[in-house]
N, CA, C and O atoms as a DFTB+ gen file, in Angstrom:
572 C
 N C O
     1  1     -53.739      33.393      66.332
     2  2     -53.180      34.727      66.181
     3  2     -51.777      34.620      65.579
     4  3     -50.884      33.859      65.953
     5  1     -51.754      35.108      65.034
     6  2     -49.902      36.358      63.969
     7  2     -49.360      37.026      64.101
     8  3     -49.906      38.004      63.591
     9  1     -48.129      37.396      64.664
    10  2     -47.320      38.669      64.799
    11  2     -47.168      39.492      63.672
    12  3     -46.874      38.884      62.642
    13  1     -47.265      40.468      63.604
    14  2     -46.631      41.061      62.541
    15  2     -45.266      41.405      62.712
    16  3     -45.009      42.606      62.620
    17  1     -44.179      40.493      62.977
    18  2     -42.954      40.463      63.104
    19  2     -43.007      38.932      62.488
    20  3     -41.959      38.581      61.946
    21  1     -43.857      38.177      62.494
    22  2     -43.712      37.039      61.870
    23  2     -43.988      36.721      60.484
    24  3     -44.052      35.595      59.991
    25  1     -44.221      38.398      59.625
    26  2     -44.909      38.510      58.369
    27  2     -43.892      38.967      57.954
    28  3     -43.401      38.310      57.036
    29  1     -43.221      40.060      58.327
    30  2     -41.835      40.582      57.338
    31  2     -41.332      39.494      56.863
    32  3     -41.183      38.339      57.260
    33  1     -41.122      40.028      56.027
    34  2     -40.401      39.301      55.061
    35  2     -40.945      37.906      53.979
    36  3     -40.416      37.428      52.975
    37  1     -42.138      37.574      54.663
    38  2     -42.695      36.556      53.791
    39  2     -42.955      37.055      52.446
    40  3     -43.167      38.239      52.182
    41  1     -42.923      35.813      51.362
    42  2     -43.243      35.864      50.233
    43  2     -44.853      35.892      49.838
    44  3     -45.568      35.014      50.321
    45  1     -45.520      37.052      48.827
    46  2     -46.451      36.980      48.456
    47  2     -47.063      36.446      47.222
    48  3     -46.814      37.097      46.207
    49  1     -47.824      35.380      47.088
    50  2     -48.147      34.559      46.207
    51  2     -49.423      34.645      45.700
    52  3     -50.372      34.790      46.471
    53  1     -49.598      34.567      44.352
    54  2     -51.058      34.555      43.890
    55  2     -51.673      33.264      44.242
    56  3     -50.937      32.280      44.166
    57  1     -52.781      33.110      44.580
    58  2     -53.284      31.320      44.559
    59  2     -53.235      30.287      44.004
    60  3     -52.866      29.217      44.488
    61  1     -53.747      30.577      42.507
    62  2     -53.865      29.981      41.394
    63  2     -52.525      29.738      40.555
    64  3     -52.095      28.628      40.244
    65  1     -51.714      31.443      40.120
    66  2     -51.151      30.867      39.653
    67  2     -49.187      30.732      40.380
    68  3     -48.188      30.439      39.724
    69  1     -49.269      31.052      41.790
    70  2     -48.300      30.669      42.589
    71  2     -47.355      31.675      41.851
    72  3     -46.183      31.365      42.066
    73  1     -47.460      32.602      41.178
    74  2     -46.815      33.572      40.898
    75  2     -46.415      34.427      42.046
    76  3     -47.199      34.525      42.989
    77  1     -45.039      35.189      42.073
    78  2     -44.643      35.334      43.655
    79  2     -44.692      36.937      43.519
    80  3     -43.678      37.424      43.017
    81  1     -45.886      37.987      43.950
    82  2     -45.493      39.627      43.766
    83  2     -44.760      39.728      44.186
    84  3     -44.028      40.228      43.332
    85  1     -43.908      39.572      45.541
    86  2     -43.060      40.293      46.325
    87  2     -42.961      39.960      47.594
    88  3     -43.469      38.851      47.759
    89  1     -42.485      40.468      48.696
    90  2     -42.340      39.988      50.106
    91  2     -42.910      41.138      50.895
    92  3     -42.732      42.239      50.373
    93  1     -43.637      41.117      52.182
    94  2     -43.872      41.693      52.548
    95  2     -43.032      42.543      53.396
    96  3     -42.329      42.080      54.295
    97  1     -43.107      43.797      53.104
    98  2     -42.221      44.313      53.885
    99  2     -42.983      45.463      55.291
   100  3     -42.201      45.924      56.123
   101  1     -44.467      45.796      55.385
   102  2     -45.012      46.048      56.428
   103  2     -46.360      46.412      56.661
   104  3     -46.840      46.677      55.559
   105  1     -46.985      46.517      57.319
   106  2     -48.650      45.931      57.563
   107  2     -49.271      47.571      57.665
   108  3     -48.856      48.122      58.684
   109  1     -49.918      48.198      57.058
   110  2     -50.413      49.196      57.129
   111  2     -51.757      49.126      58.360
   112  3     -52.540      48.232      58.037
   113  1     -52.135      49.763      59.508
   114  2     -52.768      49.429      60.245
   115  2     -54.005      50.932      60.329
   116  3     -53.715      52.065      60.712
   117  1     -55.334      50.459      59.853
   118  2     -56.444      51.280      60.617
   119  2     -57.083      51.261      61.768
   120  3     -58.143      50.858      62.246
   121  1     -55.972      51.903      62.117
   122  2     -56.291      51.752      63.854
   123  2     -57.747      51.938      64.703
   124  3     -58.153      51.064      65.469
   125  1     -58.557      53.352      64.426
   126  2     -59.753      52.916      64.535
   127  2     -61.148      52.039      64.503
   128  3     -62.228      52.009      65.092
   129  1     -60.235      51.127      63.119
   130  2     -61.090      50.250      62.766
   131  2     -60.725      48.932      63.504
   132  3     -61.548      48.031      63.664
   133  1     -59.406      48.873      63.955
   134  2     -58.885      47.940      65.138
   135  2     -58.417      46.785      63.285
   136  3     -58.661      45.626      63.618
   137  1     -58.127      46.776      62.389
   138  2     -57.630      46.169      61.425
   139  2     -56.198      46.512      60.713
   140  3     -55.582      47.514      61.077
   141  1     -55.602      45.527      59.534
   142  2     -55.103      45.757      59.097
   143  2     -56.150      46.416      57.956
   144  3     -57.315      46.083      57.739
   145  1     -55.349      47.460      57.301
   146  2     -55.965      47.734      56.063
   147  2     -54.948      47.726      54.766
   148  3     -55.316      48.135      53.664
   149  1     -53.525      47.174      55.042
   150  2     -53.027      47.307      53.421
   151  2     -51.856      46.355      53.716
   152  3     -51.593      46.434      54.916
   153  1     -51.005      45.433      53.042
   154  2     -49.733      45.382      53.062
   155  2     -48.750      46.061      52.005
   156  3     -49.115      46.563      50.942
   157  1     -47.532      45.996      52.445
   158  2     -46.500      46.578      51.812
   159  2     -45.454      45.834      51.233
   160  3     -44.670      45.310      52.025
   161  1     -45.233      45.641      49.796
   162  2     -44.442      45.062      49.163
   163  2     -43.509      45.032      48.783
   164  3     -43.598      45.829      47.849
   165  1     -42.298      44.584      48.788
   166  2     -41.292      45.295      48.112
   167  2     -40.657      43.815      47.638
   168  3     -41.142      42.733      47.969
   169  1     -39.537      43.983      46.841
   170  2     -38.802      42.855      46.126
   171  2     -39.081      42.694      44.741
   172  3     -39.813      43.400      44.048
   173  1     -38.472      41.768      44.434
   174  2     -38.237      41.421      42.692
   175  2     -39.283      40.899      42.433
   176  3     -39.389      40.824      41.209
   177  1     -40.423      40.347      43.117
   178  2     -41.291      39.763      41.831
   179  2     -42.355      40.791      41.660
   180  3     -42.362      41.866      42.260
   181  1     -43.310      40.373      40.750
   182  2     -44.539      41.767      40.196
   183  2     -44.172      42.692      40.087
   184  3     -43.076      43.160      39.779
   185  1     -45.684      43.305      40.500
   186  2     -45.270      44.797      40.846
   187  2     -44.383      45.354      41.788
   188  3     -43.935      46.499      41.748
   189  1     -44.211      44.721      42.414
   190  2     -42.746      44.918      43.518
   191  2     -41.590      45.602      43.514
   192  3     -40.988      46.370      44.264
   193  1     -41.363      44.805      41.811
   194  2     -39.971      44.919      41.230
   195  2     -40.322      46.252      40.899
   196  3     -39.354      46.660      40.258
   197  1     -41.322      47.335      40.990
   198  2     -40.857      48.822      40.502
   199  2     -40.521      49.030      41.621
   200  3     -39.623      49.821      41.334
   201  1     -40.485      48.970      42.875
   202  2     -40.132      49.633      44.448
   203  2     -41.023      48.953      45.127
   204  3     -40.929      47.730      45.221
   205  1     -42.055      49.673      45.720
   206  2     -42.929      49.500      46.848
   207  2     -44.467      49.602      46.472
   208  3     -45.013      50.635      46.084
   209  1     -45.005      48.522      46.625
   210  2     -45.954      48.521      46.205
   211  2     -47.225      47.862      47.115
   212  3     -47.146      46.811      47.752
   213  1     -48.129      48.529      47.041
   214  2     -49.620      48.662      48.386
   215  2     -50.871      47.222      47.984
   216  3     -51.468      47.076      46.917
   217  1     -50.918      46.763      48.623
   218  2     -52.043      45.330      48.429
   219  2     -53.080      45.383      49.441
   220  3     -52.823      45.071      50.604
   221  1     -54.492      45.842      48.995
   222  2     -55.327      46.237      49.875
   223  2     -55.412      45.153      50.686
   224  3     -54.962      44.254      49.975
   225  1     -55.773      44.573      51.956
   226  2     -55.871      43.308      53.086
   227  2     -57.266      42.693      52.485
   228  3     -57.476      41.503      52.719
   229  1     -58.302      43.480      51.673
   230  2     -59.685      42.094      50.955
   231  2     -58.920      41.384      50.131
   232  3     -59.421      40.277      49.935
   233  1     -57.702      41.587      49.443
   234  2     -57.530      40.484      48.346
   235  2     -56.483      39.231      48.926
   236  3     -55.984      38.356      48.219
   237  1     -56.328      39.371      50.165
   238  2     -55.751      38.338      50.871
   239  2     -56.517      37.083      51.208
   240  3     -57.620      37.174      51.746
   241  1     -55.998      35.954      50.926
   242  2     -56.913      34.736      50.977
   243  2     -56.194      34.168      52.473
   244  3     -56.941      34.013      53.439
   245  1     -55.360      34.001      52.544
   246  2     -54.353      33.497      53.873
   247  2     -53.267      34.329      54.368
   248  3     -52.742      35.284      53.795
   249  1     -52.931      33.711      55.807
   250  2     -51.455      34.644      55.529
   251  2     -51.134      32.814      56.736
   252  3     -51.842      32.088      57.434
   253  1     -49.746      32.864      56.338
   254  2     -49.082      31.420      57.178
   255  2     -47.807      31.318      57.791
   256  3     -47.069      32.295      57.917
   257  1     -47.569      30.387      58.106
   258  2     -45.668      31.148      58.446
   259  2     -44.921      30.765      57.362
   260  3     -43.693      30.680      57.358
   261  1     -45.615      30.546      56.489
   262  2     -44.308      30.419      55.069
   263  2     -44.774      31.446      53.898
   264  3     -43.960      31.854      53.069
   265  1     -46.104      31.825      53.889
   266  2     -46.642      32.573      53.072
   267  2     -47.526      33.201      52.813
   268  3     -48.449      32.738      53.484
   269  1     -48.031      34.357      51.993
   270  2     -49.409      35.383      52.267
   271  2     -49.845      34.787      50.788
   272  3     -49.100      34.812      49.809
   273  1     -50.911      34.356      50.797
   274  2     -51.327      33.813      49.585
   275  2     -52.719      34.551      49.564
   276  3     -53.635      34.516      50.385
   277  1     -52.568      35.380      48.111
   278  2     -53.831      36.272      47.034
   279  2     -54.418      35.807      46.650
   280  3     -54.325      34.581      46.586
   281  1     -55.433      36.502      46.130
   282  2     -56.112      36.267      44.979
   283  2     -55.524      36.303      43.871
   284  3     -54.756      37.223      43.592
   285  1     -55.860      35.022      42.817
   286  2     -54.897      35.031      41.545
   287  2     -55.071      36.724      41.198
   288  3     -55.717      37.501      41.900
   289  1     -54.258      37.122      39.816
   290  2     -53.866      38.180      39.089
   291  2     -54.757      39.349      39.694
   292  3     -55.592      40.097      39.185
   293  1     -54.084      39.169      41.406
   294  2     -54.619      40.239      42.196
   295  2     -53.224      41.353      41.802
   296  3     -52.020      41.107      41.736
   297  1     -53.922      42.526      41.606
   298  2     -53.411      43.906      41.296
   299  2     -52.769      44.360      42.712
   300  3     -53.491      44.372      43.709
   301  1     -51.669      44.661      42.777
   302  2     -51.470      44.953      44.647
   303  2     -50.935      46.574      44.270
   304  3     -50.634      47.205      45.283
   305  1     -50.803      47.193      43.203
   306  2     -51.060      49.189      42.874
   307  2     -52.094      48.897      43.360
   308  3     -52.947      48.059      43.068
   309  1     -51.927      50.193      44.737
   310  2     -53.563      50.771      45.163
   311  2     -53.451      52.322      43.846
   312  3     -52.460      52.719      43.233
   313  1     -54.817      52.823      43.821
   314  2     -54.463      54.034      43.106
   315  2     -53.714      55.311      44.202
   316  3     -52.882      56.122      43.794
   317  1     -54.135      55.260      45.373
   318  2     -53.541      56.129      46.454
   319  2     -52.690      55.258      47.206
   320  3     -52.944      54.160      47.703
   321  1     -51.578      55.970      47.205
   322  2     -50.533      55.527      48.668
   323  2     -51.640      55.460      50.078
   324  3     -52.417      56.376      50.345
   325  1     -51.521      54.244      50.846
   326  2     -52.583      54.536      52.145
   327  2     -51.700      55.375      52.958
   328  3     -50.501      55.566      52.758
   329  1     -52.460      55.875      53.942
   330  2     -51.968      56.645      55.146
   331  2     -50.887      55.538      55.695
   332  3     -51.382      54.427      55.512
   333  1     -50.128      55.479      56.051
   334  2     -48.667      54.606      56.607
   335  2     -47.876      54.877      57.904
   336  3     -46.903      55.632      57.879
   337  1     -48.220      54.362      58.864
   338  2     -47.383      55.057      59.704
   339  2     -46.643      53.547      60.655
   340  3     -47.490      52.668      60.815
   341  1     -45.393      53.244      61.186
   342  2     -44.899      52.025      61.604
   343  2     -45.271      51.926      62.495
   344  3     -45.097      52.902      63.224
   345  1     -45.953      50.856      63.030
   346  2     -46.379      50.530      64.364
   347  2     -45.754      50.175      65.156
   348  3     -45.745      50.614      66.306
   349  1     -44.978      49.149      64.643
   350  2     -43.336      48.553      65.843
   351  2     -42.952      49.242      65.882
   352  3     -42.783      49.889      64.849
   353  1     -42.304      49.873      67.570
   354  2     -41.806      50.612      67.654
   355  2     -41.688      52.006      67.989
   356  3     -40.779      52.799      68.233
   357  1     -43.494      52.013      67.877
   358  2     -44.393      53.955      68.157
   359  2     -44.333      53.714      69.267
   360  3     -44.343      52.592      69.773
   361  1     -44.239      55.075      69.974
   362  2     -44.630      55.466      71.413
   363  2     -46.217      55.192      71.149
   364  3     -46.757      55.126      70.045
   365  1     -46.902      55.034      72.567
   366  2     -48.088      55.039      72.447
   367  2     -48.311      55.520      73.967
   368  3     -47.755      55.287      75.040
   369  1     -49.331      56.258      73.560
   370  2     -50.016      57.096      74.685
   371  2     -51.312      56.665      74.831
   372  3     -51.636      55.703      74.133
   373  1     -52.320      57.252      75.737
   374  2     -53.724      56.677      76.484
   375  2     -54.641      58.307      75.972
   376  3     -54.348      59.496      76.100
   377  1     -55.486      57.787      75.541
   378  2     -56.503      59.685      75.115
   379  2     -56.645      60.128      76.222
   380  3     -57.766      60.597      76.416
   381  1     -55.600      60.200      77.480
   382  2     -55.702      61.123      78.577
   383  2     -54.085      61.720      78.892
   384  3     -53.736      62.407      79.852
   385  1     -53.229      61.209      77.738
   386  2     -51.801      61.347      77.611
   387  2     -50.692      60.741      78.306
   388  3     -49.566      61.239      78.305
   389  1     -51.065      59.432      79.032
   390  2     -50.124      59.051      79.906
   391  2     -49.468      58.107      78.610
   392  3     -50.030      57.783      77.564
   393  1     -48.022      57.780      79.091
   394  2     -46.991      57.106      78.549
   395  2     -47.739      55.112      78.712
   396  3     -48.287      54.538      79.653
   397  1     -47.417      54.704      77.466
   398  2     -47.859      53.286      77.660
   399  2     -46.901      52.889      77.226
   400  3     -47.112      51.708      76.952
   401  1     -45.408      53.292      76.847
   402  2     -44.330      52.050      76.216
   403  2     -44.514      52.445      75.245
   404  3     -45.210      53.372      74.830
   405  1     -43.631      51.469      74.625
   406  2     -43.541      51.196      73.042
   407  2     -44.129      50.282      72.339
   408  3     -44.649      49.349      72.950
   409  1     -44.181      50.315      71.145
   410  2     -44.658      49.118      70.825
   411  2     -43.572      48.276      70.113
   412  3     -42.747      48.718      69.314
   413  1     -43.741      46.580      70.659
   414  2     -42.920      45.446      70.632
   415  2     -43.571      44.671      69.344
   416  3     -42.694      44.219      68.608
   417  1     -44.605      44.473      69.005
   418  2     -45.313      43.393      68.568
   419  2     -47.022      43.715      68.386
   420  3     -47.746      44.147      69.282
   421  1     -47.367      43.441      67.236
   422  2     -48.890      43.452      67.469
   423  2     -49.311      41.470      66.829
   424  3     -48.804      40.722      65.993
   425  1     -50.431      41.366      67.778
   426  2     -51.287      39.989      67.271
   427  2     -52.245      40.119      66.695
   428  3     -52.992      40.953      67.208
   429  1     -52.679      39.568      65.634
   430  2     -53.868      39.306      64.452
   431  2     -54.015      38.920      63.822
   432  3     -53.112      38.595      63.051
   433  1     -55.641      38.545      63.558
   434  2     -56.157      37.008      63.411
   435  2     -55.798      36.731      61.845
   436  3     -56.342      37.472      61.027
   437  1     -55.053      35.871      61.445
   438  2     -54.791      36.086      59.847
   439  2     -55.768      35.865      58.692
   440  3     -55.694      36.116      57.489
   441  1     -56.786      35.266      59.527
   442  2     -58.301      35.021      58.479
   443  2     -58.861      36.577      58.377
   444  3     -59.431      37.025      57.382
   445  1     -58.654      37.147      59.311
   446  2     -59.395      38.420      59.002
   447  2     -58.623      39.725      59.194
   448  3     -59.316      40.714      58.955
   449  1     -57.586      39.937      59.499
   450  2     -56.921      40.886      59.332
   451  2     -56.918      42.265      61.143
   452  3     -56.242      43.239      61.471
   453  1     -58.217      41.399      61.838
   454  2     -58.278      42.380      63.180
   455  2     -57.152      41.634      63.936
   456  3     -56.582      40.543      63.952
   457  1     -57.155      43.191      64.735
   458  2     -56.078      43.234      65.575
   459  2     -56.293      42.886      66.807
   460  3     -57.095      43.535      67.479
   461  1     -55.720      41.965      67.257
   462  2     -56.287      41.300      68.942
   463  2     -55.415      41.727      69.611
   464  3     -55.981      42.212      70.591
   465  1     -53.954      41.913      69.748
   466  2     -53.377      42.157      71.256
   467  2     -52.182      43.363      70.637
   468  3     -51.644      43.024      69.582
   469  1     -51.707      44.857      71.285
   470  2     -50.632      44.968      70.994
   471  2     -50.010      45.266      71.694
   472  3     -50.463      45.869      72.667
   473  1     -48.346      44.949      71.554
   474  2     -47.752      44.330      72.941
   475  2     -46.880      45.424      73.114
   476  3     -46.374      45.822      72.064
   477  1     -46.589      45.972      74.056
   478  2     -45.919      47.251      74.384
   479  2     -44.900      46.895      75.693
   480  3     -45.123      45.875      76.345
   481  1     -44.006      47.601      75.969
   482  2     -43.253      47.419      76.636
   483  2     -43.491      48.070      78.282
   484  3     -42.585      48.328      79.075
   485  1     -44.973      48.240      78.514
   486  2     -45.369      47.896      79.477
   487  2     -46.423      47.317      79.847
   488  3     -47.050      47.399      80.903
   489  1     -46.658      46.498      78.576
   490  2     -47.956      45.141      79.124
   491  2     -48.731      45.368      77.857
   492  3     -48.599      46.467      77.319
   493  1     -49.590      44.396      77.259
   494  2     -50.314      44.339      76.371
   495  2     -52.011      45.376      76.718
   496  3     -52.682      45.710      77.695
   497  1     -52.040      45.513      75.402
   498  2     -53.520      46.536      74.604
   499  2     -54.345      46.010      73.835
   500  3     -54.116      45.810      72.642
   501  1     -55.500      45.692      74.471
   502  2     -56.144      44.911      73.500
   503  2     -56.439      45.969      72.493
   504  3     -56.294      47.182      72.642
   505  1     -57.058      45.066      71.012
   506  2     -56.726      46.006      69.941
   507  2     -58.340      46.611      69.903
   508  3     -58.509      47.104      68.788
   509  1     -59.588      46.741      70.749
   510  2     -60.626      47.517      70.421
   511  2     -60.177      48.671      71.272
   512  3     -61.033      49.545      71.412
   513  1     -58.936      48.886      71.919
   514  2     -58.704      49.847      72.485
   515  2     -57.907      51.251      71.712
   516  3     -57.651      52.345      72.213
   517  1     -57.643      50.749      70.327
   518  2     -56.682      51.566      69.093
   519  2     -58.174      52.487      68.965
   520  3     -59.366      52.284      69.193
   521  1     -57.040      53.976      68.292
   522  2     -58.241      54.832      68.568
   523  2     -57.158      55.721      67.393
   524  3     -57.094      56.698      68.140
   525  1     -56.537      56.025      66.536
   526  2     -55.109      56.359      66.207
   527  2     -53.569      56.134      66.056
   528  3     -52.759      56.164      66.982
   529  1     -53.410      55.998      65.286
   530  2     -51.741      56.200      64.501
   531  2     -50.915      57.212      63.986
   532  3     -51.151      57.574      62.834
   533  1     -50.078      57.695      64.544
   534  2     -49.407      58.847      63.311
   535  2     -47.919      58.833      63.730
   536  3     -47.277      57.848      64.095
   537  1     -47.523      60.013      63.619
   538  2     -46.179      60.132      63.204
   539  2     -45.891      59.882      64.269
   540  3     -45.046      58.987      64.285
   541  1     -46.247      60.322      65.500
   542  2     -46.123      61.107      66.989
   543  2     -46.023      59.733      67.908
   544  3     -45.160      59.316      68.680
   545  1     -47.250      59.245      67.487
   546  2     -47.735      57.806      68.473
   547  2     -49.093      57.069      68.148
   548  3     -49.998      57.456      67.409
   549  1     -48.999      55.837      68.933
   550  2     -50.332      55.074      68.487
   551  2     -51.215      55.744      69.843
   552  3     -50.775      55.730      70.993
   553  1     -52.168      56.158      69.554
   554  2     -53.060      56.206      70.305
   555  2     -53.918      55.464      70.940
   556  3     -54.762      55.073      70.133
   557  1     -54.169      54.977      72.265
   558  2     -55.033      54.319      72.767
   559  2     -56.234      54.492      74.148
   560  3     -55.810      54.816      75.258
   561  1     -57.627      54.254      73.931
   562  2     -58.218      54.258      74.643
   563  2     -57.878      53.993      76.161
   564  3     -57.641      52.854      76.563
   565  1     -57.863      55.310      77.142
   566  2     -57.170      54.667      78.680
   567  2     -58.085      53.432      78.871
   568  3     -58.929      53.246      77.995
   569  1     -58.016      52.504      79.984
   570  2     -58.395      51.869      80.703
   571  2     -59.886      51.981      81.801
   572  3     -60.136      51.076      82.597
């Protein structure tokens, strides 16, 4: 397992030709689906260098503690901005409305992008328990 506190900021690399798009700057999460579904790019290399730029999570070959390595002359413009909302840091509630903390940290598996644990500041959630994300809070299945 991977924090996604241990991904900011890494550099994103094509495979082949070690060309660097950009660094990651945050993990777009489909919470229902209990996955990541996009990262977020920003910095001087690629497409990057226009601002911020979206890399769907299939064209990811690895992610490591030194680097997220693509698919060569992987395109990381999605045509739509994804839905985006920050996970570090959301209140998160239970689909019966009680208070669960905040969120500290989420864990996931870097071969595949699911979400195994997220860690809140009153005890960890496993991630088949995500049910929602938004502005408000992460939503989670009570207990």
């Amino acid at each position: 397992m991977m924090l996604f506190s241990g991904t900011k900021g890494l550099p994103v690399v094509t495979a082949d030709e070690a060309a660097e798009l950009g660094t990651v700057e945050a993990l777009a999460v489909e919470a229902p689906l209990g996955l990541i579904g996009h990262l977020r790019l920003s910095g001087s290399g690629g497409p990057a260098r226009r601002g911020r730029a979206w890399l769907p999570w299939s064209l990811v070959r690895a992610v490591g503690p030194d680097a997220v390595i693509v698919r060569s002359a992987a395109e990381p413009v999605v045509a739509r901005e994804p839905d985006h909302h920050e996970i570090l840091g959301r209140r998160v509630l239970t689909d019966r409305g009680d208070e669960h903390g905040t969120v500290k940290d989420v864990a996931f598996d870097p071969a595949t992008g699911r979400i195994g644990t997220v860690h809140t500041t009153q005890g960890n959630v496993s991630g088949h328990r995500l049910l929602g994300l938004g502005d408000y809070a992460l939503v989670v299945r009570a207990e």
